[in-house]
C-alpha positions in Angstrom: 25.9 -19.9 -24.8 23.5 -21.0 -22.0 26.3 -23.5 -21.5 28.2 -21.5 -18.8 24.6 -20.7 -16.8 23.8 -24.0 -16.4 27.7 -25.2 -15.7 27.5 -21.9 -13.0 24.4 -23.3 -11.4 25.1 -26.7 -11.2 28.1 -25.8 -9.7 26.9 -23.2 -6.7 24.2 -25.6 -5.6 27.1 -28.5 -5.4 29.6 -26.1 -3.4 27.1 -24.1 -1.7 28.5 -25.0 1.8 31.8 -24.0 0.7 31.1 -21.1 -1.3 28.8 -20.0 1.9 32.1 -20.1 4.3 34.6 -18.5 2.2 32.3 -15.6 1.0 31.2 -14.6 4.7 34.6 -15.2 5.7 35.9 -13.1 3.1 33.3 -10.2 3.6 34.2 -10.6 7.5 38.0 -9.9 6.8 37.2 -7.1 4.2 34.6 -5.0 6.3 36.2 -5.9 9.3 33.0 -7.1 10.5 32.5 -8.0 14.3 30.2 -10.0 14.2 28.6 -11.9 17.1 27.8 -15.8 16.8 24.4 -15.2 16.2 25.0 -13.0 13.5 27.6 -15.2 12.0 24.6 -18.1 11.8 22.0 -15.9 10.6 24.6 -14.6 7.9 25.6 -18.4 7.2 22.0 -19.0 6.8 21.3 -16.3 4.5 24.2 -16.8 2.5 23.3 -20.4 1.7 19.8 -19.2 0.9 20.7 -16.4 -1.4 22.9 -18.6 -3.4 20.4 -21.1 -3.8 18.2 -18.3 -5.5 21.1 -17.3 -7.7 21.6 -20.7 -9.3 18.0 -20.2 -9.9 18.3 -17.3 -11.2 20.9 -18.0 -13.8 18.3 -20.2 -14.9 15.3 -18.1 -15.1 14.6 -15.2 -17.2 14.6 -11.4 -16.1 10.7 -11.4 -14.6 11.4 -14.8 -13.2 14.1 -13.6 -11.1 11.6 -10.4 -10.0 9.2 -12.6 -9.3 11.3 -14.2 -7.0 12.1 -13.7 -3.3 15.3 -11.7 -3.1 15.1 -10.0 0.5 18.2 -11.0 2.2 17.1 -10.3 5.4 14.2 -12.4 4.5 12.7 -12.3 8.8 14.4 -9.0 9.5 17.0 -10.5 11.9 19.3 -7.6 11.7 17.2 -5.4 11.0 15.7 -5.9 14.2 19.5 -6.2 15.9 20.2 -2.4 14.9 22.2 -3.5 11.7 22.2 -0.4 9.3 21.3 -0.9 6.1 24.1 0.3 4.6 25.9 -2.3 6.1 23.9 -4.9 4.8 24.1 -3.8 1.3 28.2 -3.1 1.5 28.0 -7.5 2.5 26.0 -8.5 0.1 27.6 -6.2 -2.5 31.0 -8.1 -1.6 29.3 -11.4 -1.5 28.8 -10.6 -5.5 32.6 -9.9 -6.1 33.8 -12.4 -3.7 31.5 -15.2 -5.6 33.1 -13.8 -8.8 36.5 -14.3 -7.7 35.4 -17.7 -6.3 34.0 -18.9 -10.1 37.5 -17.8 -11.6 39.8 -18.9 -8.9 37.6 -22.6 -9.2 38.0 -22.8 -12.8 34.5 -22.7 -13.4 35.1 -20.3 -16.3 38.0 -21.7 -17.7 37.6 -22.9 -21.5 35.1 -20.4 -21.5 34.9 -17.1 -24.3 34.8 -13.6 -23.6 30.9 -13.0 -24.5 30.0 -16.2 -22.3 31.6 -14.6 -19.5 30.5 -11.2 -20.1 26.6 -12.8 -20.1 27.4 -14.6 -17.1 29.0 -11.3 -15.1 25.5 -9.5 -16.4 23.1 -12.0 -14.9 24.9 -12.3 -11.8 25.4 -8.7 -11.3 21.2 -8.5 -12.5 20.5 -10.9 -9.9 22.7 -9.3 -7.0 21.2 -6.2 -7.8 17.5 -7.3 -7.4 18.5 -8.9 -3.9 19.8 -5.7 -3.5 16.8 -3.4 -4.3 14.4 -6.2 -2.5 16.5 -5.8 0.7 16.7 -1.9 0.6 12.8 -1.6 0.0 11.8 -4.0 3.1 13.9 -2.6 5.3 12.7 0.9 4.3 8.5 -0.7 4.5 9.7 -2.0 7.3 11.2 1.3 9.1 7.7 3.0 8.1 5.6 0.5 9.8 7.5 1.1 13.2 7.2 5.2 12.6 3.8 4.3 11.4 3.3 2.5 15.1 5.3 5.1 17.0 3.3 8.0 15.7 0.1 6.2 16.4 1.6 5.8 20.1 2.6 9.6 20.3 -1.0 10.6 19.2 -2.5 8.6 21.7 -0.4 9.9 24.0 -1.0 13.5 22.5 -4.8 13.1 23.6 -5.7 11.2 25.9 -8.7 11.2 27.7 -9.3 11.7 31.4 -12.6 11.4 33.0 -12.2 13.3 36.1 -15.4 13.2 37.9 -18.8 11.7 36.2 -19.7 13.0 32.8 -16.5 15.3 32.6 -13.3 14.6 31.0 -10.2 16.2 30.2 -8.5 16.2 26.8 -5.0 18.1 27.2 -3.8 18.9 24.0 0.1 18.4 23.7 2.4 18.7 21.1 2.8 19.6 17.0 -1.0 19.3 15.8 -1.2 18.0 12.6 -3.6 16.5 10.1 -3.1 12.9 10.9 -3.6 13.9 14.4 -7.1 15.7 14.1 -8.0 12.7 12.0 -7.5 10.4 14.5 -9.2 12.6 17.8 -12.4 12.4 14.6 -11.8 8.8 14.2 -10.5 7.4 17.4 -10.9 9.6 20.6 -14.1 11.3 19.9 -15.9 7.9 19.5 -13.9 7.0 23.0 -15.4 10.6 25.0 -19.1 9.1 23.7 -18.2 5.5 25.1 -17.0 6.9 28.6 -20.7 9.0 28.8 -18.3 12.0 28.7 -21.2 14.8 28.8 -18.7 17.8 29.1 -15.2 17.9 27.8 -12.2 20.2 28.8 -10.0 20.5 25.7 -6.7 22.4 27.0 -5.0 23.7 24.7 -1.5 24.7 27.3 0.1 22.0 25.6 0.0 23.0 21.7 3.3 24.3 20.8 2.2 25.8 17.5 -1.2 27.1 16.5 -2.1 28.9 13.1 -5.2 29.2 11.7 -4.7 25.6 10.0 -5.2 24.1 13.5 -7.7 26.3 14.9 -10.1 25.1 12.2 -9.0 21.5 13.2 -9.5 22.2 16.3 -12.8 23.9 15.9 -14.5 21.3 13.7 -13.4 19.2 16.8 -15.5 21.3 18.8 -18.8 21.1 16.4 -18.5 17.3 16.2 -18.4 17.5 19.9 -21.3 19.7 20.3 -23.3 18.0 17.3 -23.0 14.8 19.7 -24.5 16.8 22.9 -21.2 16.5 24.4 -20.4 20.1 25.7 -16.7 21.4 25.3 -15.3 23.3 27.4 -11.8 25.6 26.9 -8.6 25.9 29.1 -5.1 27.3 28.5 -6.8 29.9 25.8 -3.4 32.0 25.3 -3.6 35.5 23.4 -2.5 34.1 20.5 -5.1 31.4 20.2 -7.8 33.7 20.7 -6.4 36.2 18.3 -6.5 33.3 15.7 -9.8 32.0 16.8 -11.1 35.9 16.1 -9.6 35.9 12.9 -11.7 32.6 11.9 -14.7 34.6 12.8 -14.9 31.9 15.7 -16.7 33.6 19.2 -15.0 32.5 22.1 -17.6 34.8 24.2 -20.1 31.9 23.2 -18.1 29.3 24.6 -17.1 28.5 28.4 -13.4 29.1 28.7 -11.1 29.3 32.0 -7.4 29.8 32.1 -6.2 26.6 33.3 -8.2 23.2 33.9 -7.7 23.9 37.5 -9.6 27.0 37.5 -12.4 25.1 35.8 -12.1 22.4 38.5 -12.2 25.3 41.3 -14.8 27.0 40.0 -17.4 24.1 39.3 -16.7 22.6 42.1 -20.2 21.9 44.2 
C-alpha cells in the first residue's frame, strides 16, 4: 500500500516546477490575490520548498514529519510585508486542494484503490496541517517578540531619567503602571540613577493615569531601594488621591519631601 506514497513523491519532486506554477496560479485566481512581483517570487519560492518537504513527508512517519521544518514563511517575508495570517493559511490551505486536484487530474492516482487513496488524502492532509500549525505558531512567537520589544520601548519611555542639575534627577512617571514595569525601574533604571551619581531623585507621579494600592506599594518599595542606596527621593504631582492611598498603606508622606509639581521643587531649591 506504500506503493502510491512513494509513486506520489517521486512524482512532486519530478514536476515540482510545474506543480509550483499552477498551484500559486490557481490560489492567485481563487483568492483573488494581488500580489506584487516580489510576493509572487517569495510565494514561488516557498511553494517549491514546501513541496519538497511533502514528498518527504509521504515518506516519513508521523514524528518525522514533526520533526521537520514546516514554517511556510520560513524568513518571515510576509510576515514582515503586513500579510495577515489568515491570509497565509487560506493559500496554503488551497495549495493542499489544488495539489489534490493536480494528482487526479495527472493521473497519478489512476489504477489506484479506494483505501490507497484514502491513506494518501490522510498523509497529505497530516502534512498540510503541520505546515499549517508551524506557520500559525511562528507568526504568533513572532508577533510577541515585537510586543515584547515595543513594550520594553514604552517602559523606557515610561521612565526615563533626567539629570537636571548635578546629583538630581527627574523620573516622571507616565502611563498604566504595572508589574513588568516596576520590575524593570528595579532591574533597569534604578541601577541607571546609581550610574549617573544621581544623589536625589524627583519621582513625579502627574503622569500615572491609575493608582491603587497595588501601585503605591510598587511604587513605595521603589522608594526604599532608592533610599537603601543613599539616593534621596523626592515627590512631585502628589494628587489627593495618591496620598489618600499612600495613608491607607500606613505610608507617611509628612516624612518625605513632596512639592506639587517638579517646578516647584526646582523654584524652591534653587540657590
Amino acid at each position: 500500500m506504500d506503493n502510491i506514497l512513494n509513486k506520489v513523491a517521486k512524482f512532486i519532486k519530478e514536476e515540482n516546477n510545474a506543480l509550483t506554477e499552477n498551484l500559486l496560479g490557481q490560489a492567485t485566481e481563487e483568492l483573488q490575490l494581488n500580489l506584487s512581483n516580489d510576493q509572487l517570487a517569495r510565494h514561488h519560492e516557498l511553494i517549491g520548498l514546501l513541496l519538497d518537504k511533502v514528498a518527504l513527508g509521504l515518506l516519513s512517519t508521523r514524528q518525522e514529519t514533526l520533526d521537520m521544518e514546516m514554517d511556510y514563511d520560513i524568513d518571515h517575508f510576509f510576515y514582515y510585508d503586513g500579510t495577515l495570517l489568515k491570509n497565509t493559511v487560506e493559500i496554503i490551505s488551497t495549495f493542499r486542494l489544488s495539489l489534490l486536484q493536480e494528482l487526479q487530474d495527472r493521473g497519478v492516482l489512476e489504477n489506484s484503490s479506494a483505501a490507497e487513496i484514502s491513506r494518501l488524502y490522510h498523509h497529505v492532509i497530516y502534512i498540510f496541517d503541520d505546515a499549517l500549525r508551524k506557520t500559525t505558531t511562528n507568526f504568533n512567537l513572532e508577533n510577541q517578540k515585537i510586543l515584547d520589544a515595543n513594550e520594553q520601548e514604552i517602559m523606557e519611555l515610561a521612565a526615563p531619567i533626567v539629570p537636571i542639575k548635578s546629583g538630581v534627577g527627574v523620573m516622571p512617571l507616565i502611563g498604566e503602571f504595572t508589574d513588568s514595569r516596576a520590575t524593570y525601574l528595579s532591574t533597569e533604571v534604578i541601577p541607571k540613577v546609581v550610574e549617573l551619581d544621581i544623589e536625589e531623585l524627583v519621582i513625579d507621579f502627574s503622569g500615572i493615569h491609575h493608582f491603587d494600592t497595588n501601585v503605591a506599594q510598587q511604587i513605595f518599595q521603589i522608594r526604599d531601594i532608592l533610599q537603601l542606596l543613599g539616593i534621596k527621593p523626592v515627590l512631585t504631582g502628589i494628587r489627593p488621591v495618591i496620598a489618600h492611598t499612600a495613608v491607607s498603606l500606613g505610608i507617611n508622606l509628612n516624612d518625605m519631601q513632596t512639592y506639587g509639581t517638579v517646578k516647584e521643587f526646582l523654584e524652591l531649591t534653587k540657590q
